[in-house]
C-alpha positions, 0 to 999 in steps of 0.5 A, spaced: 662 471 572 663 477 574 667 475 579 671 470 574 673 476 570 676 480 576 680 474 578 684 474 572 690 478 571 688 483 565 682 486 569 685 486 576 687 493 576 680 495 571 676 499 576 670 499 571 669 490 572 669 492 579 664 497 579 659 492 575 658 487 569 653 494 565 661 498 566 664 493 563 664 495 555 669 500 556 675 502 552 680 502 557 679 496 558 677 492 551 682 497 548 688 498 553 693 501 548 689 504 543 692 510 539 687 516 538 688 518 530 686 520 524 683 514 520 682 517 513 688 523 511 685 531 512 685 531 505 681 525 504 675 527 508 669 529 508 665 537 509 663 536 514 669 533 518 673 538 516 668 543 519 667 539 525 674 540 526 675 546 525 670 549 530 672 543 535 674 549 540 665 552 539 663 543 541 668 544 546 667 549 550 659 548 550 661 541 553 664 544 558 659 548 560 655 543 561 658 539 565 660 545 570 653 548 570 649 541 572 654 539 578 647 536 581 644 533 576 637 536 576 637 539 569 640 537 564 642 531 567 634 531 566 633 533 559 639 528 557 635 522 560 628 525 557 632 525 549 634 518 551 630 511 552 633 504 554 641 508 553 638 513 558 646 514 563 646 514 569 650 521 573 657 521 571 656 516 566 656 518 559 650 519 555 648 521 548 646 529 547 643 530 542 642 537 539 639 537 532 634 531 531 631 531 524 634 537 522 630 541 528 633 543 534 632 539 540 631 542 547 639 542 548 639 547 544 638 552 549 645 551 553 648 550 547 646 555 541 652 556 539 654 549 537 646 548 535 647 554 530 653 550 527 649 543 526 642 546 524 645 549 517 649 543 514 646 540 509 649 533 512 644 534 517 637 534 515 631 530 517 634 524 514 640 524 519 638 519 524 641 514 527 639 507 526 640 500 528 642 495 523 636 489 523 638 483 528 643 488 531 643 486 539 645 493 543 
């Protein structure tokens, strides 16, 4: 089937299908021309996105902190896998990073104390803020 979807006009210039069938589900080629904007007007948002966005520029820097820091994928390339089950990345893929997991802080939280700080105290999340898969959802 792979090679079917190549063939196509649509996916010829798409260089995840032709990487493989797991590199398929991605934005740029489900979503070609999607524009990135707000949903909901500011006014109109929740707390806690209003204080995600103004301290964007703490997750930002720390994010790309990390991805400078483990340029070999040993360490926490490592942990990230570790957090993770059956999503677990491979390097340069992308991957869930989690800093506070019920209300605690995670063992991220030692390359990202700034941003860990920031999440840690927020009444949004506490120790039932979790992620959680509906019934019957297929991955």
């Amino acid at each position: 089937h792979l090679s079917t979807m190549r063939s196509l006009p649509f996916f010829e210039g798409r260089q995840s299908v032709r990487q493989g069938a797991y590199r398929s589900n991605h934005n740029d080629d489900f979503l070609p021309r999607a524009r990135h904007r707000p949903v909901w007007p500011r006014e109109h948002w929740p707390p806690l996105a209003s204080y995600l966005e103004e301290h964007a520029h703490v997750f930002l820097e720390e994010l790309l902190r990390l991805v400078h820091a483990d340029q070999e994928y040993d360490e926490i390339f490592v942990k990230v896998q570790q957090q993770q089950t059956e999503f677990t990345p491979l390097p340069r893929d992308w991957g869930l990073l989690d800093l506070v997991r019920s209300g605690n802080a995670t063992a991220m939280c030692q390359y990202t104390p700034a941003s860990c700080a920031l999440l840690q105290h927020r009444p949004e999340i506490n120790e039932r803020c979790f992620s959680e898969r509906v019934p019957n959802a297929g991955v």
